[in-house]
C-alpha positions in Angstrom: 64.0 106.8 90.4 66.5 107.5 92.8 69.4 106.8 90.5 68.2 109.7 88.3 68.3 111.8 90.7 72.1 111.5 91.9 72.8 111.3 88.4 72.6 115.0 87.8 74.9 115.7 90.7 77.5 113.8 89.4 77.3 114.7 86.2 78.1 118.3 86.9 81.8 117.2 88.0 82.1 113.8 85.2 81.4 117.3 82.5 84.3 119.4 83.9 87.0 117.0 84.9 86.7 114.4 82.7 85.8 116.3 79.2 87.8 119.3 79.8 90.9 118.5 77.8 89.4 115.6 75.4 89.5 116.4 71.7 87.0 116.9 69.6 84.9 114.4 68.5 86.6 111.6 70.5 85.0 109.2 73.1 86.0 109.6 76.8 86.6 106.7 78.2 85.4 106.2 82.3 86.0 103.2 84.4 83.3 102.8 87.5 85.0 99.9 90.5 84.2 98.7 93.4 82.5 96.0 95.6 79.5 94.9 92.4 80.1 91.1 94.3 81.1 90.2 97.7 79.2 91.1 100.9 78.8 95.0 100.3 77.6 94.2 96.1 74.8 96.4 96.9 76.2 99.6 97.0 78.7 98.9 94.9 75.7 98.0 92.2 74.2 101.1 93.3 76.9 103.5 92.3 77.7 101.5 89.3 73.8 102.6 88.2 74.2 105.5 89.2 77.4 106.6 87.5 76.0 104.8 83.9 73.0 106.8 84.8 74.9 109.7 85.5 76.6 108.7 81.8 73.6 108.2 80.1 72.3 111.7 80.8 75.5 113.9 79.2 75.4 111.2 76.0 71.8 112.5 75.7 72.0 115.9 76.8 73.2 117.4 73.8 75.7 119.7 75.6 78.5 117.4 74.5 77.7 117.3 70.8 81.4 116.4 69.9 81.8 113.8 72.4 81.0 110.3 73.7 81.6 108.7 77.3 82.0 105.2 77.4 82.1 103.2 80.6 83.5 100.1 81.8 83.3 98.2 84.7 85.7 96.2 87.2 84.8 94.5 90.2 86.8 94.3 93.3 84.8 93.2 96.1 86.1 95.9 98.6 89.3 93.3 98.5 92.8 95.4 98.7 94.7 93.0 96.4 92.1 93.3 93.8 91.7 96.9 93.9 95.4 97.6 93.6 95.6 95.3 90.7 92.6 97.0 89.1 94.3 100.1 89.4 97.3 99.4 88.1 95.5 98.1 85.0 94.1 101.3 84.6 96.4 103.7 84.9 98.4 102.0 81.8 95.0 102.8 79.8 93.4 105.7 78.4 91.0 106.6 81.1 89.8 110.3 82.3 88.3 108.8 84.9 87.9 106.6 87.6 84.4 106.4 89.6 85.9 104.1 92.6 85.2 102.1 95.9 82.4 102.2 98.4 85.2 101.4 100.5 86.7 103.9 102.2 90.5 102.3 102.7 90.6 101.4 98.8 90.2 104.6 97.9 92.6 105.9 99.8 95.1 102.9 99.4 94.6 103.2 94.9 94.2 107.3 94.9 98.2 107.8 94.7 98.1 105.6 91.7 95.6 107.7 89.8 97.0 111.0 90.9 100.4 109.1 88.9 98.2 108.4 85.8 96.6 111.4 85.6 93.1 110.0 86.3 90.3 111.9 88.0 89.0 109.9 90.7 85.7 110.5 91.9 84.4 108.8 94.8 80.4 108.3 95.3 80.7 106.7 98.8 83.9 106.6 100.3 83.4 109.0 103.6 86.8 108.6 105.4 88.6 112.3 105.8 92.1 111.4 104.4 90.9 110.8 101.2 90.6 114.5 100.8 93.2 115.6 102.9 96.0 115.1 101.3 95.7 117.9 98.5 95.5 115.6 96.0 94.3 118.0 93.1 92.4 115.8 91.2 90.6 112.9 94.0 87.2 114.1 94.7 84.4 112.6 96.8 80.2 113.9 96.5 79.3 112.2 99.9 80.0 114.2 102.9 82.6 112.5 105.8 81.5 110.1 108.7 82.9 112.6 110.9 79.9 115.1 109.8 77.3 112.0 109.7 78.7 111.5 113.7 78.2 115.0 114.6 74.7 115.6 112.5 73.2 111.8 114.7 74.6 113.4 118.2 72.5 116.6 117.5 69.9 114.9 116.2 69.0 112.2 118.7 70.2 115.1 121.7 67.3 117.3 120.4 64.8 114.1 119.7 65.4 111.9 122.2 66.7 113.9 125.3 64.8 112.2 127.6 66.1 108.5 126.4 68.4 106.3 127.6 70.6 105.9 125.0 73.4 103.2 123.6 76.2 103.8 121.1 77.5 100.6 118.9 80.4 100.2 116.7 81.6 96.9 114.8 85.2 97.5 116.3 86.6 98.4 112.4 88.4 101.5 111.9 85.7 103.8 110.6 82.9 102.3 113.0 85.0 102.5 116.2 85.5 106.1 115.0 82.0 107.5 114.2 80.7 105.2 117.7 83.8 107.0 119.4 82.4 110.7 117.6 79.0 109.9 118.4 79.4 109.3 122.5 81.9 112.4 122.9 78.9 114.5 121.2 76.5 113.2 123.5 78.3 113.0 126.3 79.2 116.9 125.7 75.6 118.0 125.2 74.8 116.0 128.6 73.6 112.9 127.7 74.9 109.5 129.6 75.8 106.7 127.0 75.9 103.2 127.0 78.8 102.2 124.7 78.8 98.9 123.2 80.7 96.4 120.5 80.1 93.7 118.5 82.3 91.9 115.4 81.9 93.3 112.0 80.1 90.7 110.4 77.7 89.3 113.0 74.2 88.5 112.5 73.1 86.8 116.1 72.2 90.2 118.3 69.9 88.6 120.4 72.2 88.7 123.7 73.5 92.0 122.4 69.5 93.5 122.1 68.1 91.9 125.3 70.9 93.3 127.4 70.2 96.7 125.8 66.5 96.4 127.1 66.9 95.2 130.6 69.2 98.2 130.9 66.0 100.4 129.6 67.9 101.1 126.4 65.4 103.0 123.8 67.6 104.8 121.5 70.4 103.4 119.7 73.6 104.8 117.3 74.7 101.9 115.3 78.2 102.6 113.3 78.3 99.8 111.2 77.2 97.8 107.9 73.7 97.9 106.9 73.0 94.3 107.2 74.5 94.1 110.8 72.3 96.7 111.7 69.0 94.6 109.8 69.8 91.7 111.7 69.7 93.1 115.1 65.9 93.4 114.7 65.1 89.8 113.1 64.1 87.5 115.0 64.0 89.5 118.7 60.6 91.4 118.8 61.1 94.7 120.9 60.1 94.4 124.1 58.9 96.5 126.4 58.3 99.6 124.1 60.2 101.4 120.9 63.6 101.5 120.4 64.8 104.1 117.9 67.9 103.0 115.8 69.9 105.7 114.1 72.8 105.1 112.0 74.7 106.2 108.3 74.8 103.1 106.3 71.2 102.7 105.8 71.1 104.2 102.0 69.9 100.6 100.2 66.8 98.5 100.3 68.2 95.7 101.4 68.1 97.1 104.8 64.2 96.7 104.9 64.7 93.2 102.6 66.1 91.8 105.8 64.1 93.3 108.3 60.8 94.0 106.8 57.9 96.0 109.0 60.5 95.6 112.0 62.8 98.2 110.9 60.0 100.9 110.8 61.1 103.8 112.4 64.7 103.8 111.5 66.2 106.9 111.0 69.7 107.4 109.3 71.7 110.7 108.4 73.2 111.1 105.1 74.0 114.1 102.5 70.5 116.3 102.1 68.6 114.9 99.3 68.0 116.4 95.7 65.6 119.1 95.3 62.7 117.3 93.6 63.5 114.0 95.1 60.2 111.9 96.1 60.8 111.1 99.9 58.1 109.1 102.1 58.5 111.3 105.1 61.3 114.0 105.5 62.6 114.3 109.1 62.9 117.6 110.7 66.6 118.0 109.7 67.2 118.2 106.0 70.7 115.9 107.6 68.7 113.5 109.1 66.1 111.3 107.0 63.8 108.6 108.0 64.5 105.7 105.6 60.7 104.5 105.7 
């Protein structure tokens, strides 16, 4: 199960930060937030398993024989009101620990707050550089930044696809215009020519958007946006004409192939290299870059 398998990277870092200090035989109390509702509920569902996963394994381990971590859970549905209210709620508790936002400017808009309280905040998802940048000692992220999935799709569809013509999307947001933006400057500086389009965060009719792509002989495409964007530019527009190769970074869920079905075959996505011993159904040839089916 592919919860399981995170779980023991994460708990490395819930054992030292969060237990270090905590008396003996106490309970340790961690809060996990984020988007569990709203349009992005399935990652934030997926890092709330995760973490409890992630939980579940030190309670049972044994290595914490005088301890007990309890969790809790608030939902914020990547809205900025919410989150701040959330984490003003917690920092007047008696958390260790905050497991937080899929959403990259939440995390980053709450962290000053924790660093306030005390509270270790650990971020599953958030991949935008300033979270980290800052030298707050105890904000910590176990994903690597957009900027290093831009640079690890650039080399990876240059030594793929070199012969292809090849477009570049973003969904005009902040973090998708900059990965799109990281993306064409890498190609463009290994040689390739790049087609660079937009479309609005949120759409889900890419039929004009796809057939313009193929009468311009477009068969490999960087898309820096949500998942389900990205699903719905292959429903209901059959590729014509031959493959076209989409590559993108926010493809880590199932509901990516929920929407598409057989048509997203072929996908590939680059993400953190996965867990030694974690079942894959075909590995690409870059540990960085993964087929997602």
């Amino acid at each position: 199960m592919l919860n399981r398998h995170y779980a023991s990277a994460a708990s490395a870092a819930l054992l030292f930060w969060a237990l270090a200090s905590a008396a003996r035989g106490s309970e340790v109390n961690i809060a996990m937030t984020g988007p569990m509702n709203g349009k992005s509920a399935v990652l934030g569902l997926q890092t709330r398993d995760s973490a409890a996963a992630a939980i579940e394994v030190l309670n049972a381990s044994g290595r914490l024989p005088d301890l007990r971590m309890i969790s809790s859970v608030a939902y914020s549905a990547c809205d900025p009101s919410q989150a701040v209210a959330i984490a003003n709620r917690f920092a007047t508790g008696r958390l260790r620990m905050v497991i937080d936002h899929s959403c990259s400017s939440l995390s980053v808009a709450v962290s000053g707050l924790y660093v306030e309280a005390g509270i270790v905040q650990l971020s599953f998802n958030s991949t935008i550089p300033r979270l980290t940048e800052r030298s707050l000692q105890i904000v910590f992220r176990i994903c690597s930044r957009h900027g290093q999935h831009g640079a690890a799709a650039a080399e990876y569809i240059h030594r793929n696809f070199p012969n292809d013509k090849i477009a570049v999307l973003g969904d005009r947001g902040t973090t998708g215009t900059f990965v799109a933006d990281l993306v064409e400057s890498q190609l463009e500086m290994l040689g390739q020519h790049v087609i660079r389009q937009s479309y609005v965060a949120g759409e889900t009719d890419f039929t004009a958007l796809v057939s313009r792509m193929e009468k311009d002989g477009v068969r490999t495409v960087y898309i820096a946006g949500c998942h389900t964007e990205i699903a719905y530019s292959y429903t209901g527009h059959p590729k014509q004409g031959g493959r076209i190769v989409t590559v993108s970074d926010t493809l880590m869920t199932s509901e990516f192939f929920d929407i598409t079905s057989s048509a997203g075959d072929g996908t590939v996505f680059d993400f953190m290299s996965a867990p030694p011993g974690l079942p894959m159904r075909r590995r690409g040839p870059d540990s960085s870059v993964q087929p997602v089916r």
